[in-house]
Residue, then its C-alpha position, 0 to 999 in steps of 0.5 A: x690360145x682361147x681360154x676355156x670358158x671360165x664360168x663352167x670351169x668344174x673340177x679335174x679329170x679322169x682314169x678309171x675303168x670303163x671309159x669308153x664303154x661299149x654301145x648301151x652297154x648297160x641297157x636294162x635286161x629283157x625279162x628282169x621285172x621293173x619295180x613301180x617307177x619312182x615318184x618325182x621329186x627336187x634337188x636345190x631351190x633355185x629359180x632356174x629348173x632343170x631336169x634330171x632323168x634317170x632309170x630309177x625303176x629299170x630292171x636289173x642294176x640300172x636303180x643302183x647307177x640311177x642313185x649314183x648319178x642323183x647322188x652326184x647332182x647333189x654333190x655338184x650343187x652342194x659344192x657350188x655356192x651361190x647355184x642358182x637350180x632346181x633339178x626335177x627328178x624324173x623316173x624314165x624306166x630305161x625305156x622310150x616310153x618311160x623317157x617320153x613320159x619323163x621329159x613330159x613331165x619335166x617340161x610341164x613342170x618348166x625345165x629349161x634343159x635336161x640331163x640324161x637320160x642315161x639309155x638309148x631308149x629313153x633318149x629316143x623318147x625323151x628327145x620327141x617331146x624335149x625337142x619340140x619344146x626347145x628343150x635342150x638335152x645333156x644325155x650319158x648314152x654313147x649311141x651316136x644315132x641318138x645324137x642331133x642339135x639339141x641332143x648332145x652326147x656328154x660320155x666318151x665315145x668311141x670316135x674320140x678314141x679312135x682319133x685320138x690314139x690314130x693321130x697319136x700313133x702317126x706321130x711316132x711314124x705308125x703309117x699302116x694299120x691294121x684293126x681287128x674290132x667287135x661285130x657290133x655297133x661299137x665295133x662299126x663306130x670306131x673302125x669308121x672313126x679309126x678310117x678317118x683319122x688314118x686318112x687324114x694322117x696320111x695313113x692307110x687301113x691294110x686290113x680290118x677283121x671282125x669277131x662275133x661270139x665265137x672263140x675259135x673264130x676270135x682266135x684264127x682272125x687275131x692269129x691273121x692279123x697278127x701275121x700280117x702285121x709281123x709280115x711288114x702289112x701293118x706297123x699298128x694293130x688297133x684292138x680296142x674292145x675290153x674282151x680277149x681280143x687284145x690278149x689273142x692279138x698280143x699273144x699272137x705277136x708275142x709268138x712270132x720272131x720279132x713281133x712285139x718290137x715291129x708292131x704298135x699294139x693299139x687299144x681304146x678306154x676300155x684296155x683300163x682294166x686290170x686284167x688287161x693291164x697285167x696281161x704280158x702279152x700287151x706291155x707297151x700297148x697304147x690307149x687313150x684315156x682322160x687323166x686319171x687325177x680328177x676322177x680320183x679326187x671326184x670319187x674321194x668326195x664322193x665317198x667321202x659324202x655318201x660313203x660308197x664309191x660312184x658309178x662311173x657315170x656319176x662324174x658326166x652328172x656331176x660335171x652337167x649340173x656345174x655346167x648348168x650352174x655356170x652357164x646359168x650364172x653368166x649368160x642369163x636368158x641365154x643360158x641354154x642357148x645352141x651357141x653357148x651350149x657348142x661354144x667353140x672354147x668347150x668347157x672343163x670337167x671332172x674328165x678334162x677338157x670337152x666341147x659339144x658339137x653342132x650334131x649333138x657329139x661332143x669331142x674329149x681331150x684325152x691322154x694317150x698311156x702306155x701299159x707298163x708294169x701292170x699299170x698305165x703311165x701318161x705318154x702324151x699329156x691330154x690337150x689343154x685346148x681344142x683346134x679351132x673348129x670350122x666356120x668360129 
C-alpha cells in the first residue's frame, strides 16, 4: 500500500451537518445590497505567496463564512511551525467580475496558487485570469462545470457520495435500485454518479423519479417509489437531498406491509442533520460522510482561538493552507506543479483522506453510517487509502 504523502499530512477528519451541500447552495442573493469591497490585505511573512479569495463584501451572509475561512488560514499558519507563506487576501464580491478582478490582483502581487473563491461566479472569473497565468486553483465550490486542470474542486461533491453509498450497498447484496432525487443541478450530478457505480457494480437503475417545488408532486412520486420498491422493483432507494423527500420516501415504506425490512433507504451527506436523523421513518438508513473526529477537534480549536464555532468551510481553508505549507516545504520550485497537486497517493485533512484528479475533481475517503437512535453511528470505516488510479 502507498503512503499518503507525509509533508501534506494536516489534521483528522470530519462529520457535521451539511457535507455534502446542494450546488452553490449559498450564492449571494440577488437583490440584498453588497457593502464596499474590502480592502486587501496579508496573513503570514513567508517568501512563498499564495492568495486567498473570499466574499468578504457579498450580500447576504456571505461576509460571515468569508471571516470564518480567513479565520481558519490563520489558525492553519499559526499551528504549523516553520510555514513558509504569505497568504494575500482578496475581496471577489461573490461575483464573476469581482473573482476576475481578484485573481488580477493576486497574481499582480506574484501569488503562485490560489485558494477559493468560494462561489461559482467568482470561480468562473477568477480562473480566466488565474489559468493564463499558470496559476493553480484550490477552490470551495461543488460545481463540477467550474472544474478543469488547474481548477481542482476541494469540497465534497455529490459524485463521491453517490459512489461511495452505491458500491457500499452492492456489498451487502442491494442489486436494484431505485432514485427519486431534486430537479436541480445536484439532483443531475448525483443521479448520473449514482448510474455509474450501480453499473459498475453490476447493478441497475429500476426507476428514477424527480421532484420540483411542489409538495403534492413530492408526495405522489415518493409514494411511487416507494411502491415500486416494496413491489420487489428495487431492493434500495436512494434520496439524497436534506428536504422532505427522505421523510416521504420513509413514511411511505414504513406504511406498506414489510417495507421497512425489504427495502435499503439510501441518503447522501446531507441526511446529517438532526431533524433527519430523529426522524422514525428513516432508522436504519444509510449515508456516507467523512468521520466525524476531525471536524470536532478542528472546530474545538477553532472556537477555542477566536471564540465562535466555524463555518463549515472553514475546515477546506484550513486544510488548503497546510497543504500549501507542505507542499512548499518539500517540493521547492515545484510545489504547485500538475503532477505534485494530483499526486496519486492524495493527501489527508481536517475531513480525512483526499486526492485531486487530472479534470479538476477531487475524490474523499468517506464512511459509510447508519441513522440509529436519533444519531448516526460508522458501519463501514472510511478507506485508509485510494485504488490505484489509471495510467500511475
Amino acid at each position: 500500500m502507498k503512503r499518503w504523502l507525509g509533508a501534506a499530512a494536516l489534521a483528522g477528519t470530519a462529520l457535521a451537518s451539511g457535507c455534502s451541500p446542494t450546488i452553490e447552495a449559498n450564492a449571494p442573493s440577488a437583490g440584498t445590497p453588497a457593502v464596499q469591497p474590502a480592502a486587501a490585505d496579508t496573513i503570514g511573512t513567508g517568501k512563498v505567496r499564495v492568495a486567498l479569495l473570499l466574499p468578504a463584501s457579498a450580500p447576504g451572509n456571505a461576509g460571515l463564512v468569508a471571516a470564518s475561512l480567513r479565520h481558519a488560514v490563520e489558525l492553519a499558519l499559526k499551528e504549523t511551525p516553520g510555514a513558509d507563506l504569505t497568504v494575500i487576501v482578496e475581496d471577489d464580491r461573490g461575483t464573476s467580475e469581482g473573482g476576475r478582478a481578484a485573481a488580477a490582483a493576486a497574481v499582480d502581487a506574484g501569488a503562485e496558487l490560489i485558494i477559493g473563491p468560494l462561489f461559482a461566479a467568482s470561480v468562473r472569473g477568477a480562473s480566466e485570469v488565474a489559468r493564463p497565468a499558470g496559476v493553480p486553483m484550490l477552490v470551495f465550490s461543488t460545481d463540477a462545470s467550474v472544474a478543469a486542470r488547474g481548477v481542482y474542486l476541494f469540497g465534497f461533491l455529490p459524485e463521491g457520495d453517490a459512489e461511495r453509498i452505491a458500491r457500499f450497498a452492492a456489498t451487502r447484496g442491494k442489486r436494484s435500485f431505485a432514485a427519486l432525487l431534486p430537479d436541480n443541478g445536484y439532483g443531475s450530478v448525483f443521479g448520473s454518479a449514482l448510474q455509474r457505480a450501480v453499473a459498475a457494480s453490476g447493478g441497475t437503475i429500476a426507476a428514477v423519479e424527480r421532484y420540483g417545488a411542489d409538495a403534492a408532486s413530492l408526495g405522489q412520486k415518493a409514494a411511487s417509489v416507494a411502491a415500486l420498491a416494496t413491489a420487489g422493483g428495487a431492493s434500495a432507494i436512494a434520496v439524497p437531498a436534506g428536504d422532505d423527500a427522505p421523510l416521504r420516501v420513509g413514511a411511505a415504506l414504513a406504511a406498506a406491509p414489510g417495507g421497512p425490512s425489504r427495502v435499503q433507504l439510501l441518503g447522501s451527506g446531507q441526511w446529517n442533520d438532526p431533524r433527519l436523523l430523529a426522524a422514525p421513518a428513516l432508522q436504519g438508513g444509510w449515508f456516507p460522510a467523512p468521520d466525524g473526529a476531525g471536524f470536532a477537534s478542528f472546530s474545538a480549536r477553532y472556537a477555542a482561538a477566536f471564540g465562535t464555532v466555524p463555518a463549515r468551510p472553514a475546515a477546506l481553508a484550513f486544510d488548503a493552507t497546510r497543504l500549501a505549507a507542505g507542499l512548499a516545504a518539500r517540493y521547492g520550485e515545484r510545489r504547485f506543479a500538475f503532477e505534485t497537486l494530483t499526486n496519486p497517493n492524495g493527501f489527508t485533512g481536517v475531513d480525512g483522506a483526499f486526492r485531486l484528479l487530472p479534470d479538476g475533481l477531487n475524490q474523499r475517503s468517506l464512511a459509510v453510517y447508519e441513522v440509529a437512535a436519533g444519531s448516526a453511528r460508522i458501519i463501514d470505516p472510511a478507506p485508509r487509502s485510494f485504488p490505484p488510479r489509471a495510467g500511475f
